[in-house]
Each structure stands twice: as structure tokens, then as C-alpha cells.
C-alpha positions as CSV (number, residue, x, y, z in Angstrom):
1,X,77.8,122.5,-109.6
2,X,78.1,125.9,-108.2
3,X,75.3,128.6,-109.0
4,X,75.4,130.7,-112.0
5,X,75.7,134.0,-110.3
6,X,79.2,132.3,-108.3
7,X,80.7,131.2,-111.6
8,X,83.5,133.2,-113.3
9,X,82.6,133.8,-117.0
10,X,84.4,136.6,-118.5
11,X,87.9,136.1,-120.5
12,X,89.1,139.9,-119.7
13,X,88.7,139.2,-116.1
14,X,90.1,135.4,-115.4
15,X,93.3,137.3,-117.9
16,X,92.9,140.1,-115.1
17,X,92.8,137.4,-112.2
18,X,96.0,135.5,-114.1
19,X,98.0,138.7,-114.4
20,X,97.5,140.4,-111.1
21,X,95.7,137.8,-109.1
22,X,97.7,136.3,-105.2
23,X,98.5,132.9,-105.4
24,X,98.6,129.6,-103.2
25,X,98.8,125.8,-103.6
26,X,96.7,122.8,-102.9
27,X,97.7,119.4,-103.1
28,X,97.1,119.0,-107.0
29,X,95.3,122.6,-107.6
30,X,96.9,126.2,-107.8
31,X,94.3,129.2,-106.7
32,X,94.7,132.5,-107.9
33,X,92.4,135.1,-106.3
34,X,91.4,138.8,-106.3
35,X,88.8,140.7,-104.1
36,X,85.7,141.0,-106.3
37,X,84.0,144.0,-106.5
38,X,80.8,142.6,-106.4
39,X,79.1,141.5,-103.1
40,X,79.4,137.2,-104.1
41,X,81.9,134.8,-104.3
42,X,82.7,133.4,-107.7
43,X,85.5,130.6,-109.3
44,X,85.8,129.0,-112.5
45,X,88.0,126.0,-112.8
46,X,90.9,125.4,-115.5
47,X,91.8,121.9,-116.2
48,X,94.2,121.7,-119.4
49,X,94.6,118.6,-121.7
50,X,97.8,118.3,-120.5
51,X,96.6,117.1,-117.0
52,X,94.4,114.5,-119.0
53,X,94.0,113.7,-122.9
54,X,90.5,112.4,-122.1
55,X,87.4,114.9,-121.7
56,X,85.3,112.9,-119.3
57,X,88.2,112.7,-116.6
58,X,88.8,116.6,-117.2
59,X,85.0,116.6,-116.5
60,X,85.1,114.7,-113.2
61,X,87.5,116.5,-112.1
62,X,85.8,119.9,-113.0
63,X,82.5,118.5,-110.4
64,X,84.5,117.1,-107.6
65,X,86.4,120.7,-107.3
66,X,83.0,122.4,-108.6
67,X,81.0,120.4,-105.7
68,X,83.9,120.5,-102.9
69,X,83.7,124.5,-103.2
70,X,80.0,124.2,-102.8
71,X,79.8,122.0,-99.9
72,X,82.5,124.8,-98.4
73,X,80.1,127.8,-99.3
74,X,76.8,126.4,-97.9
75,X,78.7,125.6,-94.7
76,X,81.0,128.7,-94.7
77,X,80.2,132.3,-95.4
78,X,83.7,132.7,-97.9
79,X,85.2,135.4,-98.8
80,X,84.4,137.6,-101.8
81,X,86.6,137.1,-104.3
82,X,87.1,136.1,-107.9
83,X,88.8,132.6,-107.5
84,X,90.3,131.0,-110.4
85,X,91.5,127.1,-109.9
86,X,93.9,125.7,-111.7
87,X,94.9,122.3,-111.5
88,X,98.6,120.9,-112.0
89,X,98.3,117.3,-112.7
90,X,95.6,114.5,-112.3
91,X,94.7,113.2,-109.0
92,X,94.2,110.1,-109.6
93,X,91.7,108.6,-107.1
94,X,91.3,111.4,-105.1
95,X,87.9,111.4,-102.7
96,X,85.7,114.4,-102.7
97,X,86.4,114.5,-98.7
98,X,90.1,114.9,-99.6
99,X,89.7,117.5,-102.3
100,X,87.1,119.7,-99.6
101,X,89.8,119.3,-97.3
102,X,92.5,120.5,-99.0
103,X,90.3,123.6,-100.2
104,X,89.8,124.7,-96.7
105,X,93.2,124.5,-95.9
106,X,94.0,127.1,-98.7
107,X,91.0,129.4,-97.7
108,X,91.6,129.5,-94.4
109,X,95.2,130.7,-96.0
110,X,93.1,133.6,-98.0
111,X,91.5,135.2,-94.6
């Protein structure tokens, strides 16, 4: 789970992020981003019901991006933006190796 002061809280701005924000793609995930004007990285993650009627899977999949970003930002200095991830559809038995990957590809897109 990522640190309080990296997570994206406020409605106005993931609405700002959604509206104005650059875009790429992952495998399964969309990222929209923005330069934060603070000095820290922070993401929130948006996992509809569409992508899964059941709460626990939205959940797992919520901690597997949660902890991939993580394991990136201990090992990485990333940049400082607001991120907001969206997945598209369920990836079904997906490894957290295979998710991390996938979310370096797309920030080595963002620098």
C-alpha cells in the first residue's frame, strides 16, 4: 500500500487530472498524469464495477497496482506527478512481476 502523503485524495483534482491530464497505456491499465506542484509523487487507482462485479477482486487488483508502484518508487526516484490509474478490464491471473513491469515501461514513457 503506498504512503499516505503519495496517495491522490481529492475529487477536484483526479476531475482536474481526468480533464487536462497526458495519457498512455499499459497492458490492462490506462495512466493519466500531471506535474504536481508539490515536491512528491502521488496515484490513486480507479477500478470500476464494470471491470469486476465482485469487490474483493476490485480489491486485489487495487494492491497488486498499489504494491507494483511501490516496489518501483523505493527502487526509483519517480517523477513528481499526480498519477491517476485506470484500469480497462480484469487481468485475470496476472503476477505482480508482470504488472511492475508493465508500469516501468509506461514511466519510462513519462520521462
Amino acid at each position: 500500500m503506498l504512503a499516505k502523503n503519495n496517495r491522490l485524495r481529492d475529487k477536484k483534482t483526479i476531475s482536474y487530472i481526468f480533464k487536462n491530464g497526458k495519457r498512455t497505456n499499459g497492458s490492462f491499465f490506462s495512466l493519466i498524469y500531471l506535474p504536481a506542484n508539490e515536491n512528491n509523487f502521488k496515484a490513486v487507482f480507479l477500478i470500476a464495477k464494470k471491470v469486476s462485479k465482485k469487490a474483493t477482486r476490485r480489491n486485489r487488483i487495487r494492491r497488486l497496482l498499489s504494491e507494483a508502484v511501490r516496489l518501483i518508487q523505493k527502487e526509483k526516484n519517480l517523477p513528481k506527478i499526480n498519477l491517476v490509474v485506470r484500469v480497462l478490464f480484469d487481468p485475470k491471473e496476472v503476477k505482480l512481476d508482470n504488472i511492475k513491469k508493465d508500469f516501468e515501461k509506461c514511466f519510462e514513457k513519462l520521462s
